[in-house]
N, CA, C and O atoms as CSV, one atom per row, in Angstrom:
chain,resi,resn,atom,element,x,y,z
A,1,UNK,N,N,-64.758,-21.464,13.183
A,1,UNK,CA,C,-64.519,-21.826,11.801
A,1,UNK,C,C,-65.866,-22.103,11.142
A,1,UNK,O,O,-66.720,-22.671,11.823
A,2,UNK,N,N,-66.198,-21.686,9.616
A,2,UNK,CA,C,-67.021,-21.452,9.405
A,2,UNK,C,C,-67.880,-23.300,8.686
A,2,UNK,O,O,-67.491,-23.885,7.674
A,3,UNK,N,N,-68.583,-23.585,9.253
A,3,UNK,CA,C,-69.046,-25.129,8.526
A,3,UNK,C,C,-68.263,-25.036,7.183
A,3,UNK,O,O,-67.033,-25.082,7.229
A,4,UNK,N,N,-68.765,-24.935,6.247
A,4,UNK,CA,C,-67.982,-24.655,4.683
A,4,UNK,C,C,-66.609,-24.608,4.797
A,4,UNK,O,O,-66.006,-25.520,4.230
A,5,UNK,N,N,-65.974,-23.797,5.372
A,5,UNK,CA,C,-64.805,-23.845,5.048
A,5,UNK,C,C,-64.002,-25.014,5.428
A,5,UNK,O,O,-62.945,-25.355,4.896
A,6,UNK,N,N,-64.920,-25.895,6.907
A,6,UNK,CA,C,-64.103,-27.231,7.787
A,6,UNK,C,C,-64.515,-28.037,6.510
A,6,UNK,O,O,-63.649,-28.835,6.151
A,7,UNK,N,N,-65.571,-28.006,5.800
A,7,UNK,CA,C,-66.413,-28.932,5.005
A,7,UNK,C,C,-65.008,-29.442,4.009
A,7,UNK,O,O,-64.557,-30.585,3.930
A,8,UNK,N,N,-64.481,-28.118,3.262
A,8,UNK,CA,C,-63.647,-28.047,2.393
A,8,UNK,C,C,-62.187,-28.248,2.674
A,8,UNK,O,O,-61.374,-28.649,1.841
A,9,UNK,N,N,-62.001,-28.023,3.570
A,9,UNK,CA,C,-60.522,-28.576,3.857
A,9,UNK,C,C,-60.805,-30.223,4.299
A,9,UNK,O,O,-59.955,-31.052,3.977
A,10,UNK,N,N,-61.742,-30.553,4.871
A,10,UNK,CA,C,-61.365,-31.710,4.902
A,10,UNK,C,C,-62.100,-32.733,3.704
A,10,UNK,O,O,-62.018,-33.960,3.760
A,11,UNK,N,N,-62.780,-32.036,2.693
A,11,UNK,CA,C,-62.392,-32.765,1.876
A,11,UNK,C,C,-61.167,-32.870,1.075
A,11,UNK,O,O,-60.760,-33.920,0.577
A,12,UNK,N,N,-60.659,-31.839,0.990
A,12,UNK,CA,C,-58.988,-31.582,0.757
A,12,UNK,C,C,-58.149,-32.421,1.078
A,12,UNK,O,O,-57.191,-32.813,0.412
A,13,UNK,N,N,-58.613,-32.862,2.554
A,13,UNK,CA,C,-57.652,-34.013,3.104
A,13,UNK,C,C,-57.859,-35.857,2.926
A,13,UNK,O,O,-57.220,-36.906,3.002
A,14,UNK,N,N,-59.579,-35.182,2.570
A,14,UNK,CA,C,-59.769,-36.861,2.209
A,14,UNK,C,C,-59.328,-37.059,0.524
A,14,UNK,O,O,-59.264,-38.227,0.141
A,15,UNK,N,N,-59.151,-36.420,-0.069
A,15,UNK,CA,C,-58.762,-36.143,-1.791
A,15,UNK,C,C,-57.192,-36.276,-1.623
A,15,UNK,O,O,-56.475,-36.543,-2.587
A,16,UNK,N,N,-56.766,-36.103,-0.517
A,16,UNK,CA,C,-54.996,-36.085,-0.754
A,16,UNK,C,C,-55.179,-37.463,-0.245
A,16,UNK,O,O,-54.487,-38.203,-0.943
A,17,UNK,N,N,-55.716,-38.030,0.532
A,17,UNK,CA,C,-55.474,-39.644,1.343
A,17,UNK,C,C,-55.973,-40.289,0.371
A,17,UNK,O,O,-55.127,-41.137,0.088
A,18,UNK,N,N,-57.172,-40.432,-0.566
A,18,UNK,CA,C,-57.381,-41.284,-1.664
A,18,UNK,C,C,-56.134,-41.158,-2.708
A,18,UNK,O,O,-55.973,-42.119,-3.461
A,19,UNK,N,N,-55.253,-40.071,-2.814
A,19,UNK,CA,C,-54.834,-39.776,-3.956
A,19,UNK,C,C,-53.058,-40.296,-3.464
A,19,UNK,O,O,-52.122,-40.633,-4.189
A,20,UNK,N,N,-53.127,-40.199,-2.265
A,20,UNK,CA,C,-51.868,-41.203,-2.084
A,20,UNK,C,C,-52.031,-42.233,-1.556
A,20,UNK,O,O,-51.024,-42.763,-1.088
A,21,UNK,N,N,-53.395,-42.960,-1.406
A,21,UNK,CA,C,-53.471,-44.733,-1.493
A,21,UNK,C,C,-53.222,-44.899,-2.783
A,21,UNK,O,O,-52.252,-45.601,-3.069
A,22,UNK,N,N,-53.945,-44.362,-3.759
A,22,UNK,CA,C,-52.991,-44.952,-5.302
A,22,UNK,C,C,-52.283,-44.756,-5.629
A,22,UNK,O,O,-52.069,-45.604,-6.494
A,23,UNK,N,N,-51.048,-43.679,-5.578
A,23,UNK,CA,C,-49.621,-43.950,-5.436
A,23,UNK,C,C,-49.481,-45.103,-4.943
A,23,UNK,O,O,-49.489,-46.000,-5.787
A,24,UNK,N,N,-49.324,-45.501,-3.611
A,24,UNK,CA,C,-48.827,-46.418,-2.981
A,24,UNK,C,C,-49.305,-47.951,-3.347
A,24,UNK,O,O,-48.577,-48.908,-3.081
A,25,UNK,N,N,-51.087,-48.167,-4.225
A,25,UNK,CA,C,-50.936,-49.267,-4.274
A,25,UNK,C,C,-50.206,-49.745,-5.963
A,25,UNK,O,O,-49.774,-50.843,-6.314
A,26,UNK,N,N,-50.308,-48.264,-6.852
A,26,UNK,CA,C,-49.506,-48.488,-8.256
A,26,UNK,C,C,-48.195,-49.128,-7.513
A,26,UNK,O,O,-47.775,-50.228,-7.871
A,27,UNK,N,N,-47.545,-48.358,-6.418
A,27,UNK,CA,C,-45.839,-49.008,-6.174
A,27,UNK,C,C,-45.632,-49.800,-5.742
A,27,UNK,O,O,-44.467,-50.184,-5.643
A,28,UNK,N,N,-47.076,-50.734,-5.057
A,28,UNK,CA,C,-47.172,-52.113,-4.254
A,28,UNK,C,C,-47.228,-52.985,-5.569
A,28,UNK,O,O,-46.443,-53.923,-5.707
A,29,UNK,N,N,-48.195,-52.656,-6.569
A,29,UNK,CA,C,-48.322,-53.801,-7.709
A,29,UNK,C,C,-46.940,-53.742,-8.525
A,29,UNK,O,O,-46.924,-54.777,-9.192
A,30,UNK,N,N,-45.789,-53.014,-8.774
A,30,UNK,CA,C,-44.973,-52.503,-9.025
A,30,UNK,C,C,-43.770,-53.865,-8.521
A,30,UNK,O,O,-43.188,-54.810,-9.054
A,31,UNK,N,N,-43.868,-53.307,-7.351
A,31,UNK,CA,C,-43.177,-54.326,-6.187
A,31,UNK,C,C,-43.462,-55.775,-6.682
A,31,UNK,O,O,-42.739,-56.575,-7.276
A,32,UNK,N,N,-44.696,-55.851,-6.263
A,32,UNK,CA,C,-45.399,-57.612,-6.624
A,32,UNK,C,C,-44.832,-58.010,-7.820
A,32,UNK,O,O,-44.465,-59.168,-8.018
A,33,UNK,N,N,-44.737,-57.108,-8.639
A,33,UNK,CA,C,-44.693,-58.191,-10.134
A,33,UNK,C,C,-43.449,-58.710,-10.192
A,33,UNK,O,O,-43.284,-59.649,-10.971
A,34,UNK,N,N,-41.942,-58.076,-9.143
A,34,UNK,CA,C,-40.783,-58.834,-9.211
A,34,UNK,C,C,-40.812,-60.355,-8.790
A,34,UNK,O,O,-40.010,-61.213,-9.158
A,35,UNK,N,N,-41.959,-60.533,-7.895
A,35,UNK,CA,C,-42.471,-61.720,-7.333
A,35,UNK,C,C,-43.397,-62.791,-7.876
A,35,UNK,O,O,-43.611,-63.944,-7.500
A,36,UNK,N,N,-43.794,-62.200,-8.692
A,36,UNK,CA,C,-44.719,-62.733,-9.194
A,36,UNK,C,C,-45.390,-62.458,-10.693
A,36,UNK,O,O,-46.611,-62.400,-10.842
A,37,UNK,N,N,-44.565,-62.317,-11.644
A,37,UNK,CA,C,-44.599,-61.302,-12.886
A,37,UNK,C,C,-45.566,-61.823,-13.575
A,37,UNK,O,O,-46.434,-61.102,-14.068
A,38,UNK,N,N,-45.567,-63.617,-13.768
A,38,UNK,CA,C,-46.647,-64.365,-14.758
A,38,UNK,C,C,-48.281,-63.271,-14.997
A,38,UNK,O,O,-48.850,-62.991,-16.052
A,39,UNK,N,N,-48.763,-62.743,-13.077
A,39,UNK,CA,C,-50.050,-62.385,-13.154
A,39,UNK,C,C,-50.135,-61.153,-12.949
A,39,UNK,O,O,-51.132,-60.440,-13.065
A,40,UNK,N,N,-48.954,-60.836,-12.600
A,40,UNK,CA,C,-49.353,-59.062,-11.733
A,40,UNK,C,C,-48.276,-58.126,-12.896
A,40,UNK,O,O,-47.230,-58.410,-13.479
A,41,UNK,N,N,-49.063,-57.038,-12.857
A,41,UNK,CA,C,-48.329,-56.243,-13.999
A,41,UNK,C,C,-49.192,-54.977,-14.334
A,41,UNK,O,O,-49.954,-54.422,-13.541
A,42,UNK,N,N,-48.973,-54.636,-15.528
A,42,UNK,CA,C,-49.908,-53.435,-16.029
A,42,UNK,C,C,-50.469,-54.323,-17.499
A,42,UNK,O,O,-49.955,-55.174,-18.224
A,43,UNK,N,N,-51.700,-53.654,-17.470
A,43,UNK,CA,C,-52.473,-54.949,-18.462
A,43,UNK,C,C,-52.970,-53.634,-19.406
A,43,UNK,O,O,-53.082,-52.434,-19.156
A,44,UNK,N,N,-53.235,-54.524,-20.717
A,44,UNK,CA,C,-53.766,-53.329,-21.653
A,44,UNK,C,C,-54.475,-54.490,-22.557
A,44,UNK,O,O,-54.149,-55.676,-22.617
A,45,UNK,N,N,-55.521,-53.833,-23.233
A,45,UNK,CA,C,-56.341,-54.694,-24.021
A,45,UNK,C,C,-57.752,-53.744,-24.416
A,45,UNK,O,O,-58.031,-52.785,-23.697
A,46,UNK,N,N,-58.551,-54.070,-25.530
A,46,UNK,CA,C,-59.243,-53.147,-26.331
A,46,UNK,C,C,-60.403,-51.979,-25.335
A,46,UNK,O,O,-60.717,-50.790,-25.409
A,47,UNK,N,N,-60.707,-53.013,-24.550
A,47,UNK,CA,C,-61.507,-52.107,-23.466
A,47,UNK,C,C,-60.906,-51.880,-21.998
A,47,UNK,O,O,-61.626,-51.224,-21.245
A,48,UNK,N,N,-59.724,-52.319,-21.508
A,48,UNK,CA,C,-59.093,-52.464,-20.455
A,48,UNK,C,C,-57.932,-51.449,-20.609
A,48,UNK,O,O,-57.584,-50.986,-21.696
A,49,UNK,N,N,-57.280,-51.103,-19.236
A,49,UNK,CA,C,-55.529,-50.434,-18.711
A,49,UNK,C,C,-55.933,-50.115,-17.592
A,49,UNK,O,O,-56.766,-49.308,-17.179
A,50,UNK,N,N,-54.823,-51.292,-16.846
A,50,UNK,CA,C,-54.774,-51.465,-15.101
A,50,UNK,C,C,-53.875,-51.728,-14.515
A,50,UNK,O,O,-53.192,-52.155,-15.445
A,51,UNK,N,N,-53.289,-51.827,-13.692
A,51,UNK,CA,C,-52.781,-52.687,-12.965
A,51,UNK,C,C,-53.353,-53.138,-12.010
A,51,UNK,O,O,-54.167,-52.555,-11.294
A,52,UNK,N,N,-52.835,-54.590,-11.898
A,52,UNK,CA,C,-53.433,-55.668,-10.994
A,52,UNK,C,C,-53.319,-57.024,-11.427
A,52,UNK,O,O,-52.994,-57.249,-12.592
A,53,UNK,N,N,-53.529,-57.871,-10.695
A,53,UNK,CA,C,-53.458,-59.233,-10.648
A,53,UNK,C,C,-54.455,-59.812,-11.782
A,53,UNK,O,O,-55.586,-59.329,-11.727
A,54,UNK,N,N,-54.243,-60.699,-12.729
A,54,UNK,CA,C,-55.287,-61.400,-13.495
A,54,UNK,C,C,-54.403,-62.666,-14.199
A,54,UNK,O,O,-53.295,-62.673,-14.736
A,55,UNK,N,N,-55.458,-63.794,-13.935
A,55,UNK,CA,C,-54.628,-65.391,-14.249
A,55,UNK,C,C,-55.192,-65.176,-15.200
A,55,UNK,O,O,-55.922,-64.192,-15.324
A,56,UNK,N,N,-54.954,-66.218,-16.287
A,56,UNK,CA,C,-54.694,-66.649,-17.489
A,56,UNK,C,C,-56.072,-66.355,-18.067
A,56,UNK,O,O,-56.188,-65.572,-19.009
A,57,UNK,N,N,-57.301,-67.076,-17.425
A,57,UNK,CA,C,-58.406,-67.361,-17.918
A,57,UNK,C,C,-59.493,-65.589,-17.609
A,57,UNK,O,O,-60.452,-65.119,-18.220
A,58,UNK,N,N,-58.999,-65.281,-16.850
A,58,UNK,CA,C,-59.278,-64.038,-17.187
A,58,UNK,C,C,-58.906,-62.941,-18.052
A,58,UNK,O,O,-59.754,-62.253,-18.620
A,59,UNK,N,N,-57.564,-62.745,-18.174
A,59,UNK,CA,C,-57.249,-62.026,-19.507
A,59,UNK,C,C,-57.774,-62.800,-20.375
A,59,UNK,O,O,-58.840,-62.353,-20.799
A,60,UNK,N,N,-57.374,-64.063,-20.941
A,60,UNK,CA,C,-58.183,-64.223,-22.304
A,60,UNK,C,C,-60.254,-63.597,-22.059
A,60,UNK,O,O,-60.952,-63.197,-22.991
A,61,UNK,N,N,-60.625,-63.698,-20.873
A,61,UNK,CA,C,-62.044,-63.036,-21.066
A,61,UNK,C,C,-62.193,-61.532,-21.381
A,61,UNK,O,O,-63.146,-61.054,-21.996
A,62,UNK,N,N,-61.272,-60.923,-20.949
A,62,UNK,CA,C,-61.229,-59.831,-21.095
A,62,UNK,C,C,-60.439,-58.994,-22.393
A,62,UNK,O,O,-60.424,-57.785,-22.624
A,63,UNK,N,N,-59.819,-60.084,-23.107
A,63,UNK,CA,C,-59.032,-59.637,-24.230
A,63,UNK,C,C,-57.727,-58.954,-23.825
A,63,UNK,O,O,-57.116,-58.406,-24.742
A,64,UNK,N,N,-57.163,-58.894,-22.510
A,64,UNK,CA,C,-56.107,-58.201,-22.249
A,64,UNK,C,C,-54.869,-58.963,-22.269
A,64,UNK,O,O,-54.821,-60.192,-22.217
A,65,UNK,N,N,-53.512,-57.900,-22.374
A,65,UNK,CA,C,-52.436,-58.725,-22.475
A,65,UNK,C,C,-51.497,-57.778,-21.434
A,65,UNK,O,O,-51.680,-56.601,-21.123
A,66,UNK,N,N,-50.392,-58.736,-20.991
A,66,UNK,CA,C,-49.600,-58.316,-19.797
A,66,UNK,C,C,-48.454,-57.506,-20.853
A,66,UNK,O,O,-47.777,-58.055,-21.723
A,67,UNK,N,N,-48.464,-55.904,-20.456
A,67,UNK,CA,C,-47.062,-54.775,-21.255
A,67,UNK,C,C,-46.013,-55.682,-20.258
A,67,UNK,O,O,-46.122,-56.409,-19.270
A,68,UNK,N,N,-44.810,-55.118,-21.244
A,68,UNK,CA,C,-42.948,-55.575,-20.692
A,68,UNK,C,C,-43.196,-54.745,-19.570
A,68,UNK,O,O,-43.954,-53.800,-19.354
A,69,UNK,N,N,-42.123,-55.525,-18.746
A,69,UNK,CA,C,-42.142,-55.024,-17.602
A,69,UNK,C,C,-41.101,-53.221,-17.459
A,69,UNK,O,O,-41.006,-52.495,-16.470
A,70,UNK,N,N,-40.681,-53.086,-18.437
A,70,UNK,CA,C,-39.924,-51.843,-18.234
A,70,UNK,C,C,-41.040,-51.093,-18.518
A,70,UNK,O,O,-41.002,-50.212,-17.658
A,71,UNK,N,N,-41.932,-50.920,-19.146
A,71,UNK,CA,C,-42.916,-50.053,-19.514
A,71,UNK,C,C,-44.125,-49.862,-18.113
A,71,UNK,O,O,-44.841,-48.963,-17.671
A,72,UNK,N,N,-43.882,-50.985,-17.859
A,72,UNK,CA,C,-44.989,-50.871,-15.894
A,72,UNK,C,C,-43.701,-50.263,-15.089
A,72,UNK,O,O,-43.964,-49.218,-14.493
A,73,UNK,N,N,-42.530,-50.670,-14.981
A,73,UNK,CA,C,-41.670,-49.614,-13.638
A,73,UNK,C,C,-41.616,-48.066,-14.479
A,73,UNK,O,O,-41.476,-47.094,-13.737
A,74,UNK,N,N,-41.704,-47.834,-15.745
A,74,UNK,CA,C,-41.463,-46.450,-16.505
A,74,UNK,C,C,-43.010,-45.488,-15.870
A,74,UNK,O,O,-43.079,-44.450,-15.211
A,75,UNK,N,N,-44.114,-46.419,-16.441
A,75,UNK,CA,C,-45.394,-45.945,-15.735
A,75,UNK,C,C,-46.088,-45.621,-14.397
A,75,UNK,O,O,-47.088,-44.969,-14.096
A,76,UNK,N,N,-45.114,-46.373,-13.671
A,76,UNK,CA,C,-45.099,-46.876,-11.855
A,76,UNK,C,C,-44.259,-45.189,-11.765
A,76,UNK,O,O,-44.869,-44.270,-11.219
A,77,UNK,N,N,-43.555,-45.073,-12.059
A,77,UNK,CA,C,-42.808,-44.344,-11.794
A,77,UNK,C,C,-43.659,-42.370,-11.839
A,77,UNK,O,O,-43.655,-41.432,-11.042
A,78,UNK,N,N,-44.002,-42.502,-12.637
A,78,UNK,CA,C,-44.773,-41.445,-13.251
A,78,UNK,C,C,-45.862,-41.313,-12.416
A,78,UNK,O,O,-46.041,-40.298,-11.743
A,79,UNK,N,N,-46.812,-42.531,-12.408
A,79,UNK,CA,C,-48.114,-42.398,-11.606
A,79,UNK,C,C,-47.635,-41.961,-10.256
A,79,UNK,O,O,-48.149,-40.936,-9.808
A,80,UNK,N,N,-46.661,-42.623,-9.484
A,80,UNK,CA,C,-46.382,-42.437,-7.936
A,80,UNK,C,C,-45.782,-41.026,-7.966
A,80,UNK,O,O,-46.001,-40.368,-6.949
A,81,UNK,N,N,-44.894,-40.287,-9.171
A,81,UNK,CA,C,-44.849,-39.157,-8.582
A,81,UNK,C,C,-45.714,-37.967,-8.639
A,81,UNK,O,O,-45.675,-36.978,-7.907
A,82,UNK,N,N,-46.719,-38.292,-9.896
A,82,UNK,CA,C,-47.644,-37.777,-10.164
A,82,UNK,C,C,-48.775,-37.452,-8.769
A,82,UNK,O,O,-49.170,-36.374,-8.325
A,83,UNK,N,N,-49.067,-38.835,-8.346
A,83,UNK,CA,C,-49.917,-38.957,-6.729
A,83,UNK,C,C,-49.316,-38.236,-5.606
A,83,UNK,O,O,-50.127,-37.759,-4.811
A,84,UNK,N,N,-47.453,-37.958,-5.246
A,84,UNK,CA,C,-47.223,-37.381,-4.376
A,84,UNK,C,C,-46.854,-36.077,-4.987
A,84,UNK,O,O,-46.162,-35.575,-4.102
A,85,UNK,N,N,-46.896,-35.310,-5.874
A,85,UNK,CA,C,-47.298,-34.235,-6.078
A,85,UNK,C,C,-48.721,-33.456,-5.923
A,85,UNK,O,O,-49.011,-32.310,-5.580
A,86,UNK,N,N,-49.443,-34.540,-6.312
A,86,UNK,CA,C,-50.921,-33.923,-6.638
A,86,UNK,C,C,-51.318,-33.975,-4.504
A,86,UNK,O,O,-51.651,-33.015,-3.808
A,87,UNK,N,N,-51.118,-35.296,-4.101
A,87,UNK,CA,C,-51.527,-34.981,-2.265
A,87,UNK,C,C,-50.660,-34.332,-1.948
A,87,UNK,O,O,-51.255,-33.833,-0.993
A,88,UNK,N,N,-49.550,-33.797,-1.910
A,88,UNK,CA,C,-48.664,-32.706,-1.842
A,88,UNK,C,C,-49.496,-31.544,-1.784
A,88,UNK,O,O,-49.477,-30.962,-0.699
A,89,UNK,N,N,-50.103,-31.141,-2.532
A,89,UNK,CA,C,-50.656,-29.714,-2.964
A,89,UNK,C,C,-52.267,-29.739,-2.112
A,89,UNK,O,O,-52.847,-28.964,-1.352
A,90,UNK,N,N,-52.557,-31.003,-2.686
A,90,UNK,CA,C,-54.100,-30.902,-1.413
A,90,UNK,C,C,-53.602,-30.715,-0.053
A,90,UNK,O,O,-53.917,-29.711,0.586
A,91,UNK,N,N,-52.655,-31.847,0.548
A,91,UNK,CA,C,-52.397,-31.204,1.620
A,91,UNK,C,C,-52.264,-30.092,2.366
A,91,UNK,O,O,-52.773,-29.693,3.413
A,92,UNK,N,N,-51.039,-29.451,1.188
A,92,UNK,CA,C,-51.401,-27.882,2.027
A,92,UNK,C,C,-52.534,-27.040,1.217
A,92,UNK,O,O,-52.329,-25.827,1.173
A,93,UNK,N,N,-53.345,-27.380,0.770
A,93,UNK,CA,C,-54.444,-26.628,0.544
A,93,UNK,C,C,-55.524,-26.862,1.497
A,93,UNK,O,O,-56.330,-25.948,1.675
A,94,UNK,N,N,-55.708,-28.429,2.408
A,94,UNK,CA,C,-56.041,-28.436,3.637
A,94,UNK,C,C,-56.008,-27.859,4.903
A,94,UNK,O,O,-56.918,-27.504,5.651
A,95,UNK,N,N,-54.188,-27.814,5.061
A,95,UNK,CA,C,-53.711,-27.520,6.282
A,95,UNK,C,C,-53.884,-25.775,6.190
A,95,UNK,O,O,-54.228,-25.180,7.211
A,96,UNK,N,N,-53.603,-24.948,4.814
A,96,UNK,CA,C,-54.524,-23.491,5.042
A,96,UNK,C,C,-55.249,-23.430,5.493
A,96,UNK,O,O,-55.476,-22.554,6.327
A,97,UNK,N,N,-56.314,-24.718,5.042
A,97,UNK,CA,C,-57.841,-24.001,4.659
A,97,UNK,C,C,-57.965,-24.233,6.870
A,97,UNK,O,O,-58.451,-23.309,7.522
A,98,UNK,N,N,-57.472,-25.480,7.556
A,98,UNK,CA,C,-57.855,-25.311,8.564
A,98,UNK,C,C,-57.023,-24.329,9.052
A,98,UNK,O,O,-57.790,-23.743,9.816
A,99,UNK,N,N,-56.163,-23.862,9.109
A,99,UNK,CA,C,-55.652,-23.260,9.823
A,99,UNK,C,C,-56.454,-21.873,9.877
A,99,UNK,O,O,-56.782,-21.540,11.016
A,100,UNK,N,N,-56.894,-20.851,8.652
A,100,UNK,CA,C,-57.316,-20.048,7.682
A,100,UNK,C,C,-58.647,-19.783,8.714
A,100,UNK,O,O,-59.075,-18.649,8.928
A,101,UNK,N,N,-59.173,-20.887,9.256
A,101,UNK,CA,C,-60.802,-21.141,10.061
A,101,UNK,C,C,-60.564,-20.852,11.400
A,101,UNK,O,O,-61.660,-20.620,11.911
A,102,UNK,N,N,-59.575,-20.741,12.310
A,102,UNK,CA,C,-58.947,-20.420,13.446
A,102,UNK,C,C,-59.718,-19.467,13.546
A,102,UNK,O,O,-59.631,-18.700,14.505
């Protein structure tokens, strides 16, 4: 198999594993906020849009405010299938590319 081509599939595979840790941690913060809604959520504000954890005294530093929660499971929803589509497709653009090098 040719260097280049191992080079490229497995970045293929490291681009699908980054790209479904954030699926999974959008559907972990997702999860959390039934538990814990006051801090964890999807945040929006003039220079900010995230999700993640932030107490009180940090949003006011940052100017951000916590969206309704139907609008974070509507967005949760989208991002996670968005992520297992997109490592979906790297994947098997990996598993060609090694196989392809045989």
């Amino acid at each position: 198999m040719p260097a280049l081509a191992k080079l490229k599939a497995s970045g293929q595979l490291a681009a699908a594993a980054l790209v479904a840790l954030v699926g999974l941690l959008v559907g972990l913060t997702a999860i959390w906020h039934a538990f814990d809604p006051a801090r964890v959520g999807l945040w929006s504000g003039p220079r900010s849009f995230f999700f993640g954890v932030v107490d009180a005294a940090m949003a006011a530093r940052i100017e951000a405010h916590q969206l309704p929660a139907s609008t974070l499971y509507v967005v949760t929803v989208m991002v996670v299938a968005l992520c297992y589509f997109i490592a979906r497709e790297l994947l098997g653009f990996a598993r060609e590319g090694f196989r392809r090098g045989r």
